[in-house]
N, CA, C and O atoms as a Tinker XYZ file with bonds, in Angstrom:
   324  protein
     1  N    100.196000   83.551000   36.233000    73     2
     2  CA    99.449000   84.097000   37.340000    64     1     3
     3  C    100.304000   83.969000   38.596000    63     2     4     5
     4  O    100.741000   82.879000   38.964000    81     3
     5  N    100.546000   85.187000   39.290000    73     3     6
     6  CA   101.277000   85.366000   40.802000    64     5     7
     7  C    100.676000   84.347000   41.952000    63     6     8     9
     8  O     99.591000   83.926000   41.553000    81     7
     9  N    100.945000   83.922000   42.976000    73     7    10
    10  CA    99.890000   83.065000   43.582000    64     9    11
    11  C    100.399000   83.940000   45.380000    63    10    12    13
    12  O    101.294000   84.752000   45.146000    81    11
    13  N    100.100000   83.922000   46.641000    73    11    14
    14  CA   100.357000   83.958000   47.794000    64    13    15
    15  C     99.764000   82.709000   48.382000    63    14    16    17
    16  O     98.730000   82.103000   48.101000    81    15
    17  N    100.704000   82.490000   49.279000    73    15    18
    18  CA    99.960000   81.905000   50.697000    64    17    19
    19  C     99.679000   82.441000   51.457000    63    18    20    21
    20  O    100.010000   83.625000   51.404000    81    19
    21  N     98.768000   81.907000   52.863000    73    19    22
    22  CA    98.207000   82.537000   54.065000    64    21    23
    23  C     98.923000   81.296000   54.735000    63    22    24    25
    24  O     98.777000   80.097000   54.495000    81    23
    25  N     99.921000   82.080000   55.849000    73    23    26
    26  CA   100.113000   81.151000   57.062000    64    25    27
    27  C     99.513000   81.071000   57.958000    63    26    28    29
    28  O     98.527000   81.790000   58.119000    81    27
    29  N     99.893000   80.187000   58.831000    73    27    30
    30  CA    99.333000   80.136000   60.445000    64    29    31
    31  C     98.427000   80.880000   60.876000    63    30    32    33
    32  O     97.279000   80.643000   61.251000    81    31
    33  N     99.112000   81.942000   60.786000    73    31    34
    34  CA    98.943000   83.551000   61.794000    64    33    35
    35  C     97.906000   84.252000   60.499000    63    34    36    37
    36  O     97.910000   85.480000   60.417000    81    35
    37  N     97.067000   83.477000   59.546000    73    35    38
    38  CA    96.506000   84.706000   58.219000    64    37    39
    39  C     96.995000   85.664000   57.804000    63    38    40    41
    40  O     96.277000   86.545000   57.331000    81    39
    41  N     98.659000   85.825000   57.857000    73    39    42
    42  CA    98.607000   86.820000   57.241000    64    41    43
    43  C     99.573000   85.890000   56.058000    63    42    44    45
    44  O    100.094000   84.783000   56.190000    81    43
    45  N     99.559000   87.287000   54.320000    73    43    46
    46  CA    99.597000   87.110000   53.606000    64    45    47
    47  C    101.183000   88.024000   53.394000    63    46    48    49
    48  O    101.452000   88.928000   54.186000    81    47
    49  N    102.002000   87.713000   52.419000    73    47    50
    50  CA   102.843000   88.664000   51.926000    64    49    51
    51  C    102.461000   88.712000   50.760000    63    50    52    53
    52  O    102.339000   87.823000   49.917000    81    51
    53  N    102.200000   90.201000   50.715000    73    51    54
    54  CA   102.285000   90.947000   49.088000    64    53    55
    55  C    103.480000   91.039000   48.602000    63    54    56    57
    56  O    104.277000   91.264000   49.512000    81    55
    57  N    104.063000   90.956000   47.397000    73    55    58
    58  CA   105.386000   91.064000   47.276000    64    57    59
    59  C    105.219000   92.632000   46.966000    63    58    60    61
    60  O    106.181000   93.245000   47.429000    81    59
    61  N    104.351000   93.414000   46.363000    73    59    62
    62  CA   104.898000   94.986000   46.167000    64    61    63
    63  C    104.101000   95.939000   46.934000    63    62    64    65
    64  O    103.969000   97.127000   46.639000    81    63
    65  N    103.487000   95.240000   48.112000    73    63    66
    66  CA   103.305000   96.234000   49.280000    64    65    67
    67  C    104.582000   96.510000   50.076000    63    66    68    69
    68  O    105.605000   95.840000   49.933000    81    67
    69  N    104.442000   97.696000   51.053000    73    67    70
    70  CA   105.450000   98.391000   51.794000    64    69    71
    71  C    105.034000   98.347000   52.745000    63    70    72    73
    72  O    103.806000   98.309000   52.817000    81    71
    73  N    105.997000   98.324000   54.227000    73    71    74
    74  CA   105.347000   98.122000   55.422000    64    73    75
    75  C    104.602000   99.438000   55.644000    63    74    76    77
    76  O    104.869000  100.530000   55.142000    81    75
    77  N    103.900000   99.217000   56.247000    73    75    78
    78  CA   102.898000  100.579000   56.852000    64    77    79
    79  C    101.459000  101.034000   55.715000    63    78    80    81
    80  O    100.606000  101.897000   55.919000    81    79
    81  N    101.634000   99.882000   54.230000    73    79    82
    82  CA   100.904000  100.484000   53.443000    64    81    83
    83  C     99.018000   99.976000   53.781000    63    82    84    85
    84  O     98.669000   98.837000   53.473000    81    83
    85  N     98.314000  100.657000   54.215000    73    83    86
    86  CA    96.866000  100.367000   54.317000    64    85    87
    87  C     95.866000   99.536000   52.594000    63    86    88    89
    88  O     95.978000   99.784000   51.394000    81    87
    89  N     95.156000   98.740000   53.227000    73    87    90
    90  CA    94.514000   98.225000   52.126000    64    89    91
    91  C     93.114000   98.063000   52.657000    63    90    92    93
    92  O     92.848000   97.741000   53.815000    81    91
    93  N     92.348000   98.287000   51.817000    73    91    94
    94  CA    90.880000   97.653000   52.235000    64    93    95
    95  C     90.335000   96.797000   51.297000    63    94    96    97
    96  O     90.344000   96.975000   50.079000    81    95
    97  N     89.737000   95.618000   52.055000    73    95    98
    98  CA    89.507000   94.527000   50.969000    64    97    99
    99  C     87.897000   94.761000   50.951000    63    98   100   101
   100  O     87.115000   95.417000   51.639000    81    99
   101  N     87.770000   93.764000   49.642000    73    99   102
   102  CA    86.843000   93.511000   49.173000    64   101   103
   103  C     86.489000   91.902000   49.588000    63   102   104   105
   104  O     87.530000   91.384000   49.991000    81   103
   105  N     85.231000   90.843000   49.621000    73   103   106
   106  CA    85.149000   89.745000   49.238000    64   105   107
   107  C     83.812000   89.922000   48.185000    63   106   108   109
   108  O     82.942000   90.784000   48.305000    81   107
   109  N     83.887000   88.802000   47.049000    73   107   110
   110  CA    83.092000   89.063000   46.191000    64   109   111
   111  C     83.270000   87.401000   45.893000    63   110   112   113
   112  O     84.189000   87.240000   45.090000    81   111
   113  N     82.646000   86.109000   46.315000    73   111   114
   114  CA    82.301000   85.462000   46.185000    64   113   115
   115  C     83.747000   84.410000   46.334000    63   114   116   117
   116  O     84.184000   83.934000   47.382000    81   115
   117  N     84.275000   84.243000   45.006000    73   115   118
   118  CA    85.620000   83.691000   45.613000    64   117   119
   119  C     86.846000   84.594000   45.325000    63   118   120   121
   120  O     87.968000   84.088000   45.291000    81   119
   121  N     86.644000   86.023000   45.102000    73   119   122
   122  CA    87.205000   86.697000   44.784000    64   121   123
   123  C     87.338000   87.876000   45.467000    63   122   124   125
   124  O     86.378000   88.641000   45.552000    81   123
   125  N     88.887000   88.244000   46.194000    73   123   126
   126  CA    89.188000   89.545000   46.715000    64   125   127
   127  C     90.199000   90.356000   46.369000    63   126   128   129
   128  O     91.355000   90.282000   45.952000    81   127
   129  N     89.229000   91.317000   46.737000    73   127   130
   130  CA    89.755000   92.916000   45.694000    64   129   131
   131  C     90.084000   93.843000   47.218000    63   130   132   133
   132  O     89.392000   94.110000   48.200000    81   131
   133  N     92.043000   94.269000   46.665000    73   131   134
   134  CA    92.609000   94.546000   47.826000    64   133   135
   135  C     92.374000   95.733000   47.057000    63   134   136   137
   136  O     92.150000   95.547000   45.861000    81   135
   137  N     92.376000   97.355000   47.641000    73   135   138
   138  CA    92.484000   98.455000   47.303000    64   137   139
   139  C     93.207000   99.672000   47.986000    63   138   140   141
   140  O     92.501000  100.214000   48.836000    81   139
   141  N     94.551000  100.269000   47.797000    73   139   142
   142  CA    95.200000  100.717000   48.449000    64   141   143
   143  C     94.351000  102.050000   49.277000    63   142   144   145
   144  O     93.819000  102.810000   48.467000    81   143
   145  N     94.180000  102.376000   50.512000    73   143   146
   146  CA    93.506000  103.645000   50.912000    64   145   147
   147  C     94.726000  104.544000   51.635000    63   146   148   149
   148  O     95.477000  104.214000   52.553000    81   147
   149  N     94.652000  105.713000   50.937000    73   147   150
   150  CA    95.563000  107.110000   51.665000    64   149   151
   151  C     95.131000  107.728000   52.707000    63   150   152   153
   152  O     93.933000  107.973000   52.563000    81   151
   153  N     95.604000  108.154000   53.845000    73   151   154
   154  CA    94.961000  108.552000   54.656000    64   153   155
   155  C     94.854000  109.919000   54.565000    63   154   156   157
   156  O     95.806000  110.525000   54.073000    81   155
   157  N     93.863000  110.544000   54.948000    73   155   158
   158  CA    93.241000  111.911000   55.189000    64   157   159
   159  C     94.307000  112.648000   56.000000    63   158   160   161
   160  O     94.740000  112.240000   57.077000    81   159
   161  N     94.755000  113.962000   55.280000    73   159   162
   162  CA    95.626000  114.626000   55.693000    64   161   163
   163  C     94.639000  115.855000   56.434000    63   162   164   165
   164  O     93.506000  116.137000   56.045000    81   163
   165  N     95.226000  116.391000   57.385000    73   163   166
   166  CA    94.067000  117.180000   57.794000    64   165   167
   167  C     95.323000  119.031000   58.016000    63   166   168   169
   168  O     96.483000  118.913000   58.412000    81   167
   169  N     94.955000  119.895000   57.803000    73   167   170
   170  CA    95.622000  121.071000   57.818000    64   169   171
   171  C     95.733000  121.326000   59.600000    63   170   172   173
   172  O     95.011000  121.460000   60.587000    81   171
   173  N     97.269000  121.280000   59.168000    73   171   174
   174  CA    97.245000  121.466000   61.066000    64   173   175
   175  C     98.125000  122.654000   60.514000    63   174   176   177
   176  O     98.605000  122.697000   59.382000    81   175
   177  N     98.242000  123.491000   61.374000    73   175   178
   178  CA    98.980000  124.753000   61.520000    64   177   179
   179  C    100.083000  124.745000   62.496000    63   178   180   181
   180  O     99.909000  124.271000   63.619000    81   179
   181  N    101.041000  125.171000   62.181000    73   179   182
   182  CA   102.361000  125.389000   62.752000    64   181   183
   183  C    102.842000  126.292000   63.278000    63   182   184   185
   184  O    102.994000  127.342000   62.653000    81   183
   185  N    103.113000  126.205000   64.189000    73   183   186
   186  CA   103.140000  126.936000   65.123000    64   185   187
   187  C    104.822000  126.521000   65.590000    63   186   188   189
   188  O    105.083000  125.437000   66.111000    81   187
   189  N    106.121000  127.829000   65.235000    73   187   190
   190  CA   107.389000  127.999000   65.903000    64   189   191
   191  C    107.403000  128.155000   67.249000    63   190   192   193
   192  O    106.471000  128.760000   67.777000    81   191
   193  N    108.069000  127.829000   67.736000    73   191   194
   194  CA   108.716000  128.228000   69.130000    64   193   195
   195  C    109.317000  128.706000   68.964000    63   194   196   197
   196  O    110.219000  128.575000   68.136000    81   195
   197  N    108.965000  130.040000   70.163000    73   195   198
   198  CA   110.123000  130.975000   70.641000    64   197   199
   199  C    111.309000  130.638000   71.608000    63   198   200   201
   200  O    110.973000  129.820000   72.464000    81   199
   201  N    112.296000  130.957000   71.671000    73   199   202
   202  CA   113.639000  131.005000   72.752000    64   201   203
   203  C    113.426000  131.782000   73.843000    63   202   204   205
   204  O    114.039000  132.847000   73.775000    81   203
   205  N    112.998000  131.684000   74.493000    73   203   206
   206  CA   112.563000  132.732000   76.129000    64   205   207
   207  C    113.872000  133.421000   76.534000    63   206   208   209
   208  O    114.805000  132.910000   75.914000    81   207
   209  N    114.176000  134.174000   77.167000    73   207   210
   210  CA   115.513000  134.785000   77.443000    64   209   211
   211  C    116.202000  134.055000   78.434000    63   210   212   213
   212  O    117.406000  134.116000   78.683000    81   211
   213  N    115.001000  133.084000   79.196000    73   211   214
   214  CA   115.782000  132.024000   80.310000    64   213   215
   215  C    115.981000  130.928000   79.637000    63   214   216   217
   216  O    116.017000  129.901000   80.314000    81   215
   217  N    116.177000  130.794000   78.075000    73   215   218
   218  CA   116.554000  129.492000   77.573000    64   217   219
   219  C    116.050000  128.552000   77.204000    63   218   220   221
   220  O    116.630000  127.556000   76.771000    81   219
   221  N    114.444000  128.772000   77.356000    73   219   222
   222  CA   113.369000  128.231000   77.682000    64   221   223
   223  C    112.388000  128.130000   76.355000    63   222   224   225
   224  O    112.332000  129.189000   75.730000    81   223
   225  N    111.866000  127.406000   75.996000    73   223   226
   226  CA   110.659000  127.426000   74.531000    64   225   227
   227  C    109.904000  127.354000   75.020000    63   226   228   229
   228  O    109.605000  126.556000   75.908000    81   227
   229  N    109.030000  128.685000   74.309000    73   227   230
   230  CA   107.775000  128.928000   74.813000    64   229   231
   231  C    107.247000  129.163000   73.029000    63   230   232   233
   232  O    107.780000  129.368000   71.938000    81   231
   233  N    105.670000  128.949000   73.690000    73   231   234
   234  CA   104.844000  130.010000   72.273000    64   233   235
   235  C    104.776000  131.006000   72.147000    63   234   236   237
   236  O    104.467000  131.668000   73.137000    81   235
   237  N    105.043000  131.751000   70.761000    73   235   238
   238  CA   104.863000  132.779000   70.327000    64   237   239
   239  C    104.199000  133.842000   71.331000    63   238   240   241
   240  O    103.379000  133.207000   71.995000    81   239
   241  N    104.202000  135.213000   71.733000    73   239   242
   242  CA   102.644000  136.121000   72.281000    64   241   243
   243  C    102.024000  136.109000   71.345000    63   242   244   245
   244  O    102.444000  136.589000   70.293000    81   243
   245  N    100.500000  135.390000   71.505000    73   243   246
   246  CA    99.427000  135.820000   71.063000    64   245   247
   247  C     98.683000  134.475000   70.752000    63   246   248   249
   248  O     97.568000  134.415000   70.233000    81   247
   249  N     99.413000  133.453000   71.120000    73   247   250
   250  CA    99.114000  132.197000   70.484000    64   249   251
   251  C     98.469000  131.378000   71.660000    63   250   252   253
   252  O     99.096000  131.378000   72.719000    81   251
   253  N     97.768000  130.964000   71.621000    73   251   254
   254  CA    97.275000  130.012000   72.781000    64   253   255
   255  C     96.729000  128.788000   73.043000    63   254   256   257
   256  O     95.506000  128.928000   73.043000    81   255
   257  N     96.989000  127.833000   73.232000    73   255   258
   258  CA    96.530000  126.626000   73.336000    64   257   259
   259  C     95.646000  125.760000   74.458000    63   258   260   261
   260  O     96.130000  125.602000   75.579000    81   259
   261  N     94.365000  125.216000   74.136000    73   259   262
   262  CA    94.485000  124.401000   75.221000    64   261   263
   263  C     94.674000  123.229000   75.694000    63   262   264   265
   264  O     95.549000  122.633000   75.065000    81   263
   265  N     94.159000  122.559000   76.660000    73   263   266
   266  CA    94.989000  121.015000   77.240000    64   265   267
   267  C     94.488000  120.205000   75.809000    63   266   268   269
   268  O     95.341000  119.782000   75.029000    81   267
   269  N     93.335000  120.070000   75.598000    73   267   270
   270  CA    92.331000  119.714000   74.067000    64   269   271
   271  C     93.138000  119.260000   72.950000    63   270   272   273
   272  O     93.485000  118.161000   72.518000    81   271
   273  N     93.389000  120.915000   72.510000    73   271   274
   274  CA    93.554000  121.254000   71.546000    64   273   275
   275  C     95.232000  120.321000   71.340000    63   274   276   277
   276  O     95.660000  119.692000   70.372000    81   275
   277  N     95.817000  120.579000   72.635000    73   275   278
   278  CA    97.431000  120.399000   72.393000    64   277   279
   279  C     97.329000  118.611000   72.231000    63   278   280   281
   280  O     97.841000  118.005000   71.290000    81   279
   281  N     96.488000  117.894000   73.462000    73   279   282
   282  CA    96.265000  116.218000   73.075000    64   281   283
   283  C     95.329000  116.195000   72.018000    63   282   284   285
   284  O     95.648000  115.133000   71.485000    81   283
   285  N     94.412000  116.631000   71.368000    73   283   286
   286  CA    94.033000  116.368000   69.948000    64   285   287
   287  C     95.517000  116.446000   68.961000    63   286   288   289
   288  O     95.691000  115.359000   68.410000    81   287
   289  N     96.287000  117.168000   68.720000    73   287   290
   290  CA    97.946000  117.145000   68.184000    64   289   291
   291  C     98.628000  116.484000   68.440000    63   290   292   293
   292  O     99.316000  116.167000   67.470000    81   291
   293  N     98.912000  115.961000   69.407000    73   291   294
   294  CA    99.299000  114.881000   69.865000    64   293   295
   295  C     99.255000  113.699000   69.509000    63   294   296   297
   296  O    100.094000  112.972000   68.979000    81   295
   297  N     97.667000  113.456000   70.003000    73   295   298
   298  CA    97.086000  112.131000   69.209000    64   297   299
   299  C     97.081000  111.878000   67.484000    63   298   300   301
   300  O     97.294000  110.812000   66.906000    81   299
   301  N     96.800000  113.075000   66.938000    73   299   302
   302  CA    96.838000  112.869000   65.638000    64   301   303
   303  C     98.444000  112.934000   64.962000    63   302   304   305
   304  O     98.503000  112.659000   63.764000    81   303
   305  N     99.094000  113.107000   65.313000    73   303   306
   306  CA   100.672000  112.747000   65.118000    64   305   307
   307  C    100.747000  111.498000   65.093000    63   306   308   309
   308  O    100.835000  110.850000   64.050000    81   307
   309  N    100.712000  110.830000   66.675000    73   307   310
   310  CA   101.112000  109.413000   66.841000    64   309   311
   311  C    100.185000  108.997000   65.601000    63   310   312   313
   312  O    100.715000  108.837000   64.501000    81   311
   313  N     99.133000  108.864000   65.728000    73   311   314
   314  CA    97.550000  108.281000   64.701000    64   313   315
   315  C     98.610000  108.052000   63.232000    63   314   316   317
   316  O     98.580000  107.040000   62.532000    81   315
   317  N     99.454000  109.177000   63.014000    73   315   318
   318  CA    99.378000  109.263000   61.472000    64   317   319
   319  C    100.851000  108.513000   61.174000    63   318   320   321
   320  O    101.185000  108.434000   59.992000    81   319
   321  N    101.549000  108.082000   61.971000    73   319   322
   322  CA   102.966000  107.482000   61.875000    64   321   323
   323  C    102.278000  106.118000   62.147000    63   322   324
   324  O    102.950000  105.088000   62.202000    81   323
């Protein structure tokens, strides 16, 4: 049987977790059940930039964004790294 410790600070090393990997535990009396969770990918659409003739990246004509829409993208980028 594998065993861990908990230091100081509670935390534990898994030996075949990866940094960044999410778990959600369980407690069940004297017993916990770690379970790996994936996060929800959500369909974002992509959208190229154009080269403006002043050198400049702009969006596509026809495409439009607003302040919202562009910090909802934003946020969910950083969120997902």
């Amino acid at each position: 049987m594998d065993t861990v410790k908990v230091n100081n600070a509670k935390r534990v090393r898994l030996p075949d977790a990866k940094p960044g990997d999410v778990l959600a535990y369980e407690i069940n009396g004297n017993k916990i059940m770690l379970t790996p969770v994936k996060p929800v990918e959500e369909d974002v659409p992509l959208v190229k930039l154009v080269k403006g003739p002043n050198g400049l990246y702009r969006l596509p004509d026809g495409v439009k964004l607003s302040r919202e829409e562009i910090r909802r993208a934003i946020r969910a980028d950083r969120d997902f790294r």
